[in-house]
C-alpha positions, 0 to 999 in steps of 0.5 A, spaced: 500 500 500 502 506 498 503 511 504 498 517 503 501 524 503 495 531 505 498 537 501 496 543 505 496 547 498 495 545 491 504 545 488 505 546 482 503 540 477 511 537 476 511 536 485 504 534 485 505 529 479 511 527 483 507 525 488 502 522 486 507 516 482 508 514 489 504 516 494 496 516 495 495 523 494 490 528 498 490 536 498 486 541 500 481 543 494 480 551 496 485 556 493 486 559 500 489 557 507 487 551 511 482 552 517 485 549 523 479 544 524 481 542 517 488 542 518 487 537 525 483 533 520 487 532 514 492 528 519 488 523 521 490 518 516 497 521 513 503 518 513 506 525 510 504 531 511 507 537 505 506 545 509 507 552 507 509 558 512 503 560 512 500 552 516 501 552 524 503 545 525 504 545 532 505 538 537 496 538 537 497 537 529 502 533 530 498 528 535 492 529 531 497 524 525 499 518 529 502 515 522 506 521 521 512 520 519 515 526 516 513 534 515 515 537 509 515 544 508 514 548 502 519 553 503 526 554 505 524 558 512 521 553 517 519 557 524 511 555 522 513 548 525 514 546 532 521 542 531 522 540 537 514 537 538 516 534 531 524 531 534 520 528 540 515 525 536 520 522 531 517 525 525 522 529 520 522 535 518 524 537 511 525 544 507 527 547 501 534 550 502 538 554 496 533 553 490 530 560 492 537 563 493 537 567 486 530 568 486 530 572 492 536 576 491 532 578 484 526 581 488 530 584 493 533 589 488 527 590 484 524 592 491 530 596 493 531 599 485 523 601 485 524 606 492 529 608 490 528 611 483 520 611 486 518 607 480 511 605 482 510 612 484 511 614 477 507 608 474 502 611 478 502 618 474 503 616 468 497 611 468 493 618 471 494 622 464 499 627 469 505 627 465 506 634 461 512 632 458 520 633 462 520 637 469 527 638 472 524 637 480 519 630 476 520 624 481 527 626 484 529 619 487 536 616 489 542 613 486 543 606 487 550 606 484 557 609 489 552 608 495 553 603 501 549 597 502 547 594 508 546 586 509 544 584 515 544 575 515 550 573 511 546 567 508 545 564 501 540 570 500 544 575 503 550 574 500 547 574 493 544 581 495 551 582 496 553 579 489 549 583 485 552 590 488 558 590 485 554 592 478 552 598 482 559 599 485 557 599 492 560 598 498 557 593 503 557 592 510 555 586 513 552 583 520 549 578 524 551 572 524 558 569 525 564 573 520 564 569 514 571 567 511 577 572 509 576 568 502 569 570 502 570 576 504 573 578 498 568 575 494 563 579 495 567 585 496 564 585 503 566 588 510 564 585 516 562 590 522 556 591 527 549 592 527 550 599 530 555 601 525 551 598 519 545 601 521 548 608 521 553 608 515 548 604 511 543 607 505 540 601 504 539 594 509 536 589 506 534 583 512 536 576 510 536 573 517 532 568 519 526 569 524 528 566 531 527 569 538 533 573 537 530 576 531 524 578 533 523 585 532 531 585 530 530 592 527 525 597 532 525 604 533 532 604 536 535 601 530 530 607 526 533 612 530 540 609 528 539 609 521 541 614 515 534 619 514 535 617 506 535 610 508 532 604 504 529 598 508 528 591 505 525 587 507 524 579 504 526 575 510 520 575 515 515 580 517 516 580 525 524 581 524 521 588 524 516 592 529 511 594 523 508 599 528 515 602 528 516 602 521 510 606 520 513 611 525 519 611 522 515 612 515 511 618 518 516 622 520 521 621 515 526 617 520 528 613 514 526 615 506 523 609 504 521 601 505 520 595 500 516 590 503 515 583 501 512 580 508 508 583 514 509 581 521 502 579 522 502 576 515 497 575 510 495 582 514 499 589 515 499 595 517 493 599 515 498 606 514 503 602 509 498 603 504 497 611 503 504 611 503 507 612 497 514 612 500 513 604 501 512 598 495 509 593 497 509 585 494 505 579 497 510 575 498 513 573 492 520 572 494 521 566 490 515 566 485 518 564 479 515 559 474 522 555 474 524 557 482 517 555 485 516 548 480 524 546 483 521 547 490 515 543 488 519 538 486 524 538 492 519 538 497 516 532 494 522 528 494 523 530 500 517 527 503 517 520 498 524 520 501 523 519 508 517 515 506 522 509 503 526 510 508 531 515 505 535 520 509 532 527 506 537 531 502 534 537 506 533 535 513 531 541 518 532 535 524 537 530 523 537 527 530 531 523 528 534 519 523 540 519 528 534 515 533 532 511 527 539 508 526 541 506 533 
């Protein structure tokens, strides 16, 4: 008998399919986020479970699935799962590392370029019928080329950011985390320094960090008031890495310049305030919605819950002391 995986959203076809080869397959049929109710039923007769960041599985969840074996979450970033519920209980946990990597560091500029050179603002005009022809004073923003960017978390996205600032002849800052290597260093033309010092020195910082407890509103209104008043925040990593409230006040009375925004912190909802700014672009998280990257991801994911349901190691395991467990 095949092992039956619940998909708490529709992937695209490439993962599903993939899925379906091995696994009886169940899905929740609405374009829209699973109920909690629902998400404790889906679990009763799963033998994998295949999770988006926006599903709360905690150790409840967990126990509604008595036949879990693995949680494969559809995203590289897993603080939606309560890992230690899912070690204790010898349930894996896989994600989706390093394929959204580019993607993500694409849409990071494109945020940063669109604030900076206020282009949704322009698109806006244009659209209006306003425009009458060159004005010398017409939608004056800031260069992006021979300015300093901040990168707060080194990671795989964070330093991709920092690859692509060489085309601008930028200087980078860096912070958080450990101090990546000298040869790295080099590579990205990157320096490592403080939080304060990045904060200050800075015209753009782009958020590349995990969200943990440590993280968690990382950047508040004692940051803000560190930061440089033509400053640009980025931010694709998680939505409570910031105080919104404090954004919004930071906004309001011109702390900073601007903001791009491609998550909230209480997601999928935000700040009413952000709206009506015309100093802030805002996405809905789509950090990794590419054709090519979201159908990697798909498989990817895919292939790590069928792995672990044939009693493979998963190429991306979040908890590897559960297959540590299961070999002694």
């Amino acid at each position: 008998m095949k092992p039956r995986v619940y998909v708490t959203r529709q992937l695209p076809r490439e993962g599903m399919d993939l899925l379906a080869r091995d696994c009886e397959v169940d899905f929740n049929p609405h374009d829209r986020d699973m109920t909690r109710e629902e998400l404790l039923d889906s679990v009763k007769n799963a033998d994998g479970l295949v999770t988006l960041l926006n599903d709360n599985i905690d150790a409840e969840i967990m126990d509604a699935g008595p036949r879990l074996k693995v949680i494969a979450n559809y995203a590289v970033g897993f603080n939606n799962i309560d890992i230690k519920a899912a070690t204790e209980r010898g349930i894996a946990v896989a994600n989706t590392p390093g394929v959204l990597t580019e993607t993500t560091a694409d849409l990071a500029w494109a945020l940063l370029m669109a604030v900076a050179r206020r282009i949704v603002e322009s698109d806006k005009f244009m659209r209006s019928g306003k425009f009458r022809g060159w004005a010398p004073m017409l939608y004056l923003g800031n260069d992006v080329h021979n300015k300093t960017l901040g990168v707060l978390g080194f990671g795989r996205i964070g330093r991709a950011v920092a690859r692509r600032a060489s085309g601008f002849n930028m200087r980078v800052l860096y912070s958080g985390g450990k101090r990546a290597s000298e040869e790295d260093e080099r590579t990205y033309n990157a320096v490592f320094c403080s939080l304060e010092t990045l904060l200050r020195e800075s015209d753009f910082i782009s958020l590349h960090v995990p969200l943990t407890e440590s993280t968690r509103h990382l950047i508040g209104g004692e940051q803000f008031d560190m930061m440089k008043e033509s400053a640009i925040l980025i931010n694709t990593a998680r939505g409570p890495v910031v105080d919104e409230k404090a954004l919004v006040w930071a906004l309001k009375v011109r702390k900073i310049a601007g903001a791009g925004l491609d998550v909230y912190e209480q997601e999928p909802g935000f700040e009413s305030e952000l709206a009506e700014m015309d100093n802030v672009v805002m996405v809905p998280h789509i950090g990794s919605a590419s054709v090519s990257t979201r159908t990697k991801m798909a498989m990817m994911v895919a292939s790590g819950a069928i792995d672990v349901l044939e009693g493979r190691m998963p190429a991306h395991l979040v908890n590897p002391e559960v297959w540590e467990n299961r070999r002694t």
